[in-house]
Phi, psi and omega in degrees: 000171207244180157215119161258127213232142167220159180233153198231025198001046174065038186240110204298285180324317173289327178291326194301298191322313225263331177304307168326295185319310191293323220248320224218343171235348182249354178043057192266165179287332189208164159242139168235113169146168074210151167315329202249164168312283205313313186308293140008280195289341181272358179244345185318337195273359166281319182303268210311344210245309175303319211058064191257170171260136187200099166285123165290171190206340152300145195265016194271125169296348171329294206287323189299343219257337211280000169103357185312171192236322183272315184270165191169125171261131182246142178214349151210131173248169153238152188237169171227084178250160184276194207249340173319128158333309213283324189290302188314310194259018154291288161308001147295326153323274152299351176281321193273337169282342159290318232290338177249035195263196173214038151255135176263110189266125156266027151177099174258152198231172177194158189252218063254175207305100171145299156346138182228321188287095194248020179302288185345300182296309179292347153332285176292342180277340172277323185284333178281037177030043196286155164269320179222152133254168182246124174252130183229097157181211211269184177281315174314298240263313193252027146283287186327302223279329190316291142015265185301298171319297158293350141308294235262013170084033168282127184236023181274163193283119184245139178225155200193177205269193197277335194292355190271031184243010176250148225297321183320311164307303162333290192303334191247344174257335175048213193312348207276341185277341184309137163076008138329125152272124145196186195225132186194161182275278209288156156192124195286067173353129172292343156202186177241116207260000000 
């Protein structure tokens, strides 16, 4: 994936431009930022209106509170990644693109390939007072862990890699998949009509 970075210089007119841009010439999938609130609160309805996904990174309960369905703050995660290549150095990847955000990862698990019983993990991830988790791994894996994370009672944000775009979760997570974030050029219809 690619990053497109704007400084919006702590400026509600300048937030307004660039967010438009990001939303509207740059066609992006998600935005992380702004520092500040009031910036925040002067583009969510571009945000809302685009339907881009957008972490704030401003600390104000106005915006956290205001109901949006698209802005939304996240600042500690946790993860569930598999022993796999693809998941490891994929989440590393995300890992370094986070490092100059205000998300705090407070706490990561891992698994291996293969694994279906993820309570251990999930367990510890629930006791770690998280705002998301982030899930790294195959198409097998995250029905199963979606599943489990809503039985053992996560009602919290779950985010996961291009591997969510396949029917196969749907099928093995059925509602526990509602409301997954994540980003891929594709997404596969449970049929075609």
């Amino acid at each position: 994936f690619s990053v497109i970075a704007y400084d919006d210089q702590f400026n509600a007119e300048t937030a307004v431009k660039v967010v438009t841009r990001l939303t509207q010439t740059d066609n992006v999938d998600a935005i992380i930022g702004s520092m500040s609130s009031a910036n925040i609160l002067a583009t969510a309805d571009i945000v809302e209106q685009a339907q881009v996904l957008e972490i704030g990174c401003g600390t104000s309960p106005t915006w956290t509170n205001a109901g949006y369905e698209y802005v939304f703050r996240v600042t500690r995660l946790g993860t569930m990644v598999s022993s796999t290549e693809y998941a490891t150095t994929g989440w590393a990847e995300v890992k370094e693109q986070l490092a100059d955000t205000d998300i705090e990862i407070v706490l990561e698990t891992d698994y291996m390939a293969g694994d279906t019983d993820f309570t251990g993990q999930i367990t510890r991830l629930l006791n770690a007072d998280l705002d998301g988790i982030l899930l790294y791994g195959a198409t097998e894996d995250y029905g199963i862990e979606c599943k489990q994370l809503r039985q053992l009672g996560y009602e919290g944000y779950i985010y996961g890699s291009e591997t969510f775009a396949a029917t196969d979760v749907r099928e093995v997570a059925s509602d526990a998949a509602n409301g997954v974030l994540f980003a891929c050029g594709y997404v596969i219809p449970d049929a075609i009509e």
